[in-house]
N, C-alpha and C positions, 0 to 999 in steps of 0.2 A: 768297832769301826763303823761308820757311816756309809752309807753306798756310794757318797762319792771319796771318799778315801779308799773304797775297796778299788774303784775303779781307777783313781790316781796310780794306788801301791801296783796293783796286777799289772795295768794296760797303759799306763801311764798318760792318760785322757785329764782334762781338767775338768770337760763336761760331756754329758749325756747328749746322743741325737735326738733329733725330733723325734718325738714319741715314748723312747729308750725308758724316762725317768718315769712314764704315766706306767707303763707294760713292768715295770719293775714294784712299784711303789703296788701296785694291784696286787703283785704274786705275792709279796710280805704280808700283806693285808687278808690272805689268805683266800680269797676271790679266783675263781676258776675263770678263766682268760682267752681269748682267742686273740691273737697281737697277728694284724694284718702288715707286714712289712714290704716293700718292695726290694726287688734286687739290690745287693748291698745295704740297706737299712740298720744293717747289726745286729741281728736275731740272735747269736748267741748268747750277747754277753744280758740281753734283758732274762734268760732263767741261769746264766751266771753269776751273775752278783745276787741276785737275791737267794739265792743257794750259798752261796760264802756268808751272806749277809747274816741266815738263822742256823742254827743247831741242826745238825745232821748232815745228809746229804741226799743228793738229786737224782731220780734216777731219768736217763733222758732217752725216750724211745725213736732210734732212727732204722733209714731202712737200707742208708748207703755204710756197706763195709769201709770204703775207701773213708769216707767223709768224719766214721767212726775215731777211727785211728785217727788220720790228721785231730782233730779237734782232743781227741786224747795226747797227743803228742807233743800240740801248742801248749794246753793246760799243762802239763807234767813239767815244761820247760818255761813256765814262769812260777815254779814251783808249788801248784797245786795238784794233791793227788787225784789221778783217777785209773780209770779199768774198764775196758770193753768187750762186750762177751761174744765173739763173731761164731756163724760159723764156721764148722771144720775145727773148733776147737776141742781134745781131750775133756774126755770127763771128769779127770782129774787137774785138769788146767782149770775148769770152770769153778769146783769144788777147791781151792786154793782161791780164787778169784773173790767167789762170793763171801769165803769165813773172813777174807781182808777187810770186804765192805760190812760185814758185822761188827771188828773186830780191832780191825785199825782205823786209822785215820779219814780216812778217802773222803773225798766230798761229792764222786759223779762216779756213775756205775751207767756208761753207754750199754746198750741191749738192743738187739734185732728183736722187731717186734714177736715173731716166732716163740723165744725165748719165754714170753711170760709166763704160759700155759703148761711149761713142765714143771714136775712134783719137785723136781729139783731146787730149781727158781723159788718158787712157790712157798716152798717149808722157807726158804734163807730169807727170803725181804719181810715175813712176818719179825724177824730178830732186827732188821734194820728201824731206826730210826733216820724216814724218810719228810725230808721237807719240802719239797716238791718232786710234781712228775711233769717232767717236759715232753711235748710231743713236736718232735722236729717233723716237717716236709707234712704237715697236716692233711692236708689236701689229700695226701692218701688213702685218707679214710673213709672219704663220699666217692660211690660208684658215681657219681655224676662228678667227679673232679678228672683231671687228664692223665694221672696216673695210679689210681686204683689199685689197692692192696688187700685184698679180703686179710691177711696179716694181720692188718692194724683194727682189724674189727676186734682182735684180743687184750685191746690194751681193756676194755670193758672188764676181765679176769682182774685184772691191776687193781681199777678202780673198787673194785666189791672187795681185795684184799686191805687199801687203804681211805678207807671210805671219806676220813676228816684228811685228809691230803690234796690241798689243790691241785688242776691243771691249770699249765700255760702250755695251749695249741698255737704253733707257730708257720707261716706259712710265708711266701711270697706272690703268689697265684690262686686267687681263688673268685671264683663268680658271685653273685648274691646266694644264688641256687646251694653253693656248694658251703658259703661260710653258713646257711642254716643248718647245712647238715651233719659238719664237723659239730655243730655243738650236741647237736643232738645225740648221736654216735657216741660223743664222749663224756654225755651224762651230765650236762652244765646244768649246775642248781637253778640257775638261772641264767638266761645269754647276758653274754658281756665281751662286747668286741673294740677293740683299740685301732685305729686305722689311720694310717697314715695315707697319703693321695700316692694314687701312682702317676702321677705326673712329675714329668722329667722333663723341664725345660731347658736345658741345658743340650738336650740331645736331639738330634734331626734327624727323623726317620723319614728314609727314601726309598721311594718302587721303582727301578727302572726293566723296563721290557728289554731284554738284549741278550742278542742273538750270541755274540759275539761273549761271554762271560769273560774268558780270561782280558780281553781286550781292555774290556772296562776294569776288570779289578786292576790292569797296571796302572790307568788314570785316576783310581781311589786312590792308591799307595801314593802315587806323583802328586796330588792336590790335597792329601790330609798326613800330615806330618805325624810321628809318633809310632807306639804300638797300639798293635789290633790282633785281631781274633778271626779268621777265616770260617767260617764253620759250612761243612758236608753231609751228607748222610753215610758216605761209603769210606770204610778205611782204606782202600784201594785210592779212594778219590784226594785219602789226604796228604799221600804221598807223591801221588803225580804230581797235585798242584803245587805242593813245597817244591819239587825239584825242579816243576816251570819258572816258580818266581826266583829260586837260587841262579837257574840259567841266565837270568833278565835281571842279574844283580842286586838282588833282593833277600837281606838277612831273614831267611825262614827257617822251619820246620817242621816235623806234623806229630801228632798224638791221637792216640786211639787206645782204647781198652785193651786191646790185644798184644801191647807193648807189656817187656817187665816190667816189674814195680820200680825196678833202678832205671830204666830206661824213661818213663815218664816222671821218676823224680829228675832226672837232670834236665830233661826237655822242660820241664814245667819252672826248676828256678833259670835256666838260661833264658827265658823269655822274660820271670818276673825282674831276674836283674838287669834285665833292656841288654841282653846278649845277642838276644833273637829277637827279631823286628814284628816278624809274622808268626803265629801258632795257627798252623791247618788244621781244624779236628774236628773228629766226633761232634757229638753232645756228651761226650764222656768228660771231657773237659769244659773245667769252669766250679764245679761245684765246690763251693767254698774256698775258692780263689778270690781273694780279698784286694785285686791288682788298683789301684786309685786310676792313674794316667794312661789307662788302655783310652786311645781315642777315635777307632773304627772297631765295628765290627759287620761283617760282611759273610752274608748269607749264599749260596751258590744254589742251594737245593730248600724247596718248601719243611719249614716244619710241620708237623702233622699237626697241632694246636696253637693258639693265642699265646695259651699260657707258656707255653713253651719258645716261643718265639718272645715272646715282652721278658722270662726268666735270661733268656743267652744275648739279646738286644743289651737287658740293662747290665749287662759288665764292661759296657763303655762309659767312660764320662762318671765315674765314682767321685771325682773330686770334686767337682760339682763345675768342669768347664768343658768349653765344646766338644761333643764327640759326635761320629755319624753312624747311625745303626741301618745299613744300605743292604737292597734284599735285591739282588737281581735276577729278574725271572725271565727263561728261558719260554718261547711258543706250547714246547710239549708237558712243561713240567709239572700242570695241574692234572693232566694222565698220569704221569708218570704214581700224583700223591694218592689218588682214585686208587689205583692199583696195590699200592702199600698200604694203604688201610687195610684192605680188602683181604692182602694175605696175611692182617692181620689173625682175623677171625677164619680160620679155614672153617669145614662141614665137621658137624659133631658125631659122624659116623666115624672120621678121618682121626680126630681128637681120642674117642675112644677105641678105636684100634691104638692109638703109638701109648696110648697107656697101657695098652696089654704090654706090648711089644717093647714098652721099657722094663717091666714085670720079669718078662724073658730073659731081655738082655740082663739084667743086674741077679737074674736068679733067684727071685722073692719069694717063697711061697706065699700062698694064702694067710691072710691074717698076722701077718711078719712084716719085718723092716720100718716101723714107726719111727722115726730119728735118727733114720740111718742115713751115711752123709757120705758120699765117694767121688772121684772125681772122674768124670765126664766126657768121651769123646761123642761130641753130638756128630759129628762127621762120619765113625766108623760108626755108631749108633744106627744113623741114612743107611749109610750103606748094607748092612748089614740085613735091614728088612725093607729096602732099595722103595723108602722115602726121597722125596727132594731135602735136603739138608734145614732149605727154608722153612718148607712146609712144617716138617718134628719139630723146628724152632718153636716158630708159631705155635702149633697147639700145645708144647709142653708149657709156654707162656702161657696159655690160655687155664692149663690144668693150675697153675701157679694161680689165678687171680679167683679159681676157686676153690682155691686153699689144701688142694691136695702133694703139693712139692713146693720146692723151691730154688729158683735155677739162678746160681750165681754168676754174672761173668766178669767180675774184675779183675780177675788173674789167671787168665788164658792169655799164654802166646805160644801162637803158631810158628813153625816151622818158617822159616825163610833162607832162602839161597841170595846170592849174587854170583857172577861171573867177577872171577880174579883178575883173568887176563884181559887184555886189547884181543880186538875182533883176528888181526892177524894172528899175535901166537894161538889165540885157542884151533884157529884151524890148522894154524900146523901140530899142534897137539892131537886135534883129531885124524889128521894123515897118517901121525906117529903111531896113533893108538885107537887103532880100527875098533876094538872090543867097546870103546866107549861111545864110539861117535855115532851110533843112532840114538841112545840114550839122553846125549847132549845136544842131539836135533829135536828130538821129543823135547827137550827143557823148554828151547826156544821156539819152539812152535806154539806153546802152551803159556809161558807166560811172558810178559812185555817188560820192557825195562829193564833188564836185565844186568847189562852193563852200566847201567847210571845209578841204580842203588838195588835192594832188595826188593824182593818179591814174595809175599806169602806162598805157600807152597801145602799138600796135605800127603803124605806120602802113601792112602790107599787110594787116594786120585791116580798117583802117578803107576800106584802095580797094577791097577785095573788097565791103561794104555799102552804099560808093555808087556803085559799078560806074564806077568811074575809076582812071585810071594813078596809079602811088604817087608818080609825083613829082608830081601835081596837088595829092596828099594834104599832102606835104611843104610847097607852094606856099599854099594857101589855111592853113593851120596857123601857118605864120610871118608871113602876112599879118596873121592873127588875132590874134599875138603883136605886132605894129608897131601895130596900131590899139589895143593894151593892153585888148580883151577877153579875151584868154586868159593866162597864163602858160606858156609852151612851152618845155619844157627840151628837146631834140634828143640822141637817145644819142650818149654821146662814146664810148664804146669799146665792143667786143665781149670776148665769151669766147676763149678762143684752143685751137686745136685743133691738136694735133701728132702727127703720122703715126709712129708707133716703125718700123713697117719698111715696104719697098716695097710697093706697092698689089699685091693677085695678083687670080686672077681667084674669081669667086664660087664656083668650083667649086674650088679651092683653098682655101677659106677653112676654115679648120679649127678649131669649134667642139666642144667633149668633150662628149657628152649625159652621160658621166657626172659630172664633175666641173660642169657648168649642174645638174643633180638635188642635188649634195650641197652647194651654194653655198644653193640653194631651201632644200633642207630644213634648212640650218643656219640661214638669215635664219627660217625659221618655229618654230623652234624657238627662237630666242633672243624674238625676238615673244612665244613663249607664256608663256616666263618674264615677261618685263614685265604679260602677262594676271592671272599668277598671282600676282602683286606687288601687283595692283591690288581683287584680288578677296578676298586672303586677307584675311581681320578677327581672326586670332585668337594672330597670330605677328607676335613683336616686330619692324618693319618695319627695325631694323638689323642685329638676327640675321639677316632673309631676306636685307640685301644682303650682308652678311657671308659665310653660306652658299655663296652666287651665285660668292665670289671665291676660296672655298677654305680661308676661316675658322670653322670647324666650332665649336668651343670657346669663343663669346663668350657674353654675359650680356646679359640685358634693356635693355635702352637705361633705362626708366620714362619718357622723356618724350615717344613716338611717341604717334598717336592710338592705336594698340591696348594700348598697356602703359597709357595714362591710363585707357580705357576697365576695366583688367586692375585696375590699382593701387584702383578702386572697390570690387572685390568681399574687398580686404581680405587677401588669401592670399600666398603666395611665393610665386616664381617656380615652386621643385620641387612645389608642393602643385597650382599650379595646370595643371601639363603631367601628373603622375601621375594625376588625378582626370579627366581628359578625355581621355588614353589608358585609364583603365578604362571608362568611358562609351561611348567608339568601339569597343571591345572586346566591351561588353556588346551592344548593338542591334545588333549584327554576325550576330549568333547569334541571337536572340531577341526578339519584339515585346515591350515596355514601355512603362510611363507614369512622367512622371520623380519619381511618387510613390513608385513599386516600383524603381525608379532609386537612389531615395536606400535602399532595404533593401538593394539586394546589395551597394551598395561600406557594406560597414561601418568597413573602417579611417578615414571622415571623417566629421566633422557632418554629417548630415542637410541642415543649411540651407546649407554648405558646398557640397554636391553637386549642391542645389538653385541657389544660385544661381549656379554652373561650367556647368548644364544649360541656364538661361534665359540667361545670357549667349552660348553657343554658337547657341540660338535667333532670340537678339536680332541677330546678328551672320553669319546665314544660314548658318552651318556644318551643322546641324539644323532640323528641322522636323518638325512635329504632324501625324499624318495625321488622317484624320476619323475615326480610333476611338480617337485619344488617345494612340495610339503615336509614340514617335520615329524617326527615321530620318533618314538623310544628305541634305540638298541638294542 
């Protein structure tokens, strides 16, 4: 078959996207690839078909579990085989897995980048006849990209096992910075990058300052018809907000990681089948969500990068008609991102103690536990060596990114309550049944919402505040659940955390101060970009993310808040960057009023000059001092 009959019979396309057939035609050609796509572009099916296309099969290195399966799951049910090695899987699950990819048919063998480096691995893909290696969410492999995986520095093991076996590295997010170093990292015979523009003109990104967040996002929903994407940083955040807009008659809901895996599968097709209007969530949602007609999407809280704001921005407007990708920023909220970076990277004393102190808890000795994998309460963890929950987060992330674990959280859900009854029976409940009613004033004093839906809940939170054993907590909680006062969901799973190499001793433990300082100062640097995204009023908001990606040479969007605000004072794009570089020119050098303003630039109208000056004003770029002069912000 042809690649476009592969792609008819599978997917039932009659042509390729932009780019799709150049990123394809390269991997047959046996050419090692980097394929720059932007959100929605199609990146699967470019090391799809040309893996159907030759002999063998693909193996594709990703680093999302979730993302793994779905894509396994689509493939299998348009009848092509495959197999994904996650962890937490049996030895003997895996060892079944790989003699299929020997041995039977399969054409895609997904793998956690982890994976490559064991003996196990290692011996089985020597037997496979492999026709390409795809490298999904690339970007992961440059410390200078936004989310960094010391992982994927092992696919280099791959490449020395299959030496005449192309790569296609595939990404949606990458800098100039970073697309040189993906190649390099993954041993490209020679650079070869396909790129598609990221420009999205179809779509109108807006900054509005407002105090008032929910306010505004009712007058989103009222003035842009369709589905959208709400998106938060706090799962706490995505529930309140779902149950403000269900109040205000608004078909919502929310999702977050911490939900079951049946619980974000129904949530996730009730939105795609336009059930649900609104999805509140995470960043946990979206990935490889392929929705066409989402036509907002709406930011409440800063992302901590570009890249990551242009990746969740562009899942609006897939079809290629209007959507709005609107960021609304709160006064305190670039503190708030200062502060979350920050406890990104805690003190590397802080780091190396919770690696003892995980040693302890799981029991490790010395020189043990290499690819041991158990699941995880990071909350009793805290408590137990009375860390902040946050903090052991953070630096176990941090021991993650140099490559001594691995810390899963897809399928962690927490404990959640609700109140069964109305406000009145439960206190007559409590009247009735003295033995509980401090218990269920403690609930309600600790956590909100209560009675309007669930609540996460941790139950050695709650024995620590009534100064009882947690399994008493456990015990009167399910009691409470039987008498159908409360609704008590009990966590079905944990996080899962897996040891990359043997436990050593704390003085062994070898963290880089330099390579910790330049991880820091690159997360705060890509931060100030997002600052400066959020703050600028006076540049076209797709030019700056343009910019941001390496696309120097675009044009004005006109339908961003700044070009609408632009487009009023009547001027071109050239009249009105020439006229505000002379302006910044002039008050550079010498005090002005934007009367004597408009005498020195003569090459424009007067009232031209005038109102480039009040706009610049209006727009906090400029400012009057008290003797009527202008000068910088």
């Amino acid at each position: 078959m042809t690649i476009h009959q592969i792609l008819l019979k599978y997917w039932g396309y009659n042509s390729f996207r932009e780019k799709q057939e150049d990123i394809i035609l390269s991997a047959i050609e046996g050419k090692d690839t980097l394929a720059l796509l932007p959100t929605g572009g199609g990146k699967s099916i470019c090391f799809q078909v040309p893996a159907l296309y030759k002999e063998g099969l693909c193996i594709v290195v990703s680093p999302l579990i979730a993302l793994m399966k779905d894509q396994v799951e689509n493939l299998n049910s348009r009848g092509i085989k495959a197999i994904a090695l996650t962890s937490g899987m049996r030895k003997r699950e895996i060892d079944i897995a790989l003699d299929n990819m020997v041995y039977g048919d399969y054409k895609f063998l997904y793998v956690s980048p982890e994976r490559l480096e064991t003996e196990l691995f290692q011996e089985r893909v020597k037997k496979m006849t492999v026709n390409l290696i795809a490298i999904d969410e690339a970007h992961c492999i440059s410390q200078w990209g936004y989310d960094f995986r010391p992982s994927y520095l092992k696919i280099a093991a791959l490449r020395d096992l299959l030496p005449n076996v192309p790569v296609l590295a595939l990404t949606a997010t990458a800098t100039p910075e970073v697309v040189e170093d993906i190649q390099k990292q993954l041993g490209f015979k020679s650079n070869h990058l396909i790129q598609k523009s990221f420009e999205r003109k179809n779509v109108a990104y807006i900054v509005q300052m407002e105090e008032d967040q929910y306010g505004r996002l009712k007058k989103v929903l009222e003035g842009v018809k369709g589905t959208g994407i709400v998106y938060v940083n706090s799962r706490k955040r995505t529930q309140m907000i779902a149950q403000y807009l269900q109040r205000n008659g608004y078909s919502s809901d929310y999702y977050h990681a911490g939900l079951s895996h049946h619980e974000r599968n129904v949530k996730q097709e009730q939105w795609m089948q336009n059930q649900t209007r609104v999805i509140v969530a995470t960043n946990a949602f979206g990935m490889g969500i392929d929705k066409p007609d989402v036509r907002f999407v709406v930011h409440l809280d800063l992302p901590e990068t570009l890249e990551a704001y242009f990746q969740e921005a562009g899942r609006g407007g897939r079809d290629e008609k209007k959507a709005y990708a609107v960021l609304l920023v709160r006064p305190a909220m670039t503190d708030e991102l200062q502060k979350r970076i920050a406890q990104n990277y805690p003190e590397i004393p802080f780091i190396k103690n919770c690696y003892q102190a995980l040693a302890n808890y799981l029991q490790i000795p010395i020189g043990s536990g290499e690819g041991m994998s158990v699941h995880f309460d990071i909350i009793n963890f805290s408590h137990r060596f009375n860390f902040s929950p946050s903090d052991a987060y953070h630096a176990l992330k941090f021991l993650e990114k140099e490559g001594y674990l691995i810390l899963s959280e897809g399928f962690h859900s927490p404990s959640q309550i609700m109140i069964s009854l109305s406000k009145e029976d439960l206190y007559q409940f409590q009247v009735s049944n003295i033995s509980y009613d401090g218990f269920i004033r403690m609930l309600l004093r600790s956590y909100e919402g209560l009675f309007d839906g669930y609540a996460k809940i941790n139950e050695y939170d709650i024995a620590k505040k009534v100064k009882a054993p947690v399994q008493k907590v456990f015990e009167v909680l399910k009691k409470l659940h039987q008498l159908e006062v409360i609704d008590y969901i009990e966590q079905s799973s944990l996080p899962q955390l897996t040891l990359s190499m043997p436990r050593l001793e704390q003085a062994g433990l070898r963290i880089s101060n330099e390579n910790y300082t330049k991880l820091k100062e690159n997360a705060f640097k890509k931060m100030k970009a997002v600052i400066h995204y959020i703050n600028t009023h006076t540049e076209c908001r797709s030019q700056m993310l343009l910019s941001y990606f390496g696309e120097k040479k675009s044009h004005r969007c006109g339908v961003c808040d700044v070009c609408l605000e632009q487009n009023k004072l009547d001027l071109s794009e050239l009249q009105t960057k020439e006229i505000t570089a002379e302006i910044f020119k002039i008050i550079q050098s010498e005090k002005i009023s934007i009367a004597h303003l408009a005498d020195k630039i003569k090459r424009y109208k007067k009232v031209d000059v005038i109102k480039i000056a009040q706009y610049l004003i209006d727009n906090e770029e400029l400012e009057v001092d008290e003797n009527g002069f202008l000068q910088k912000s």
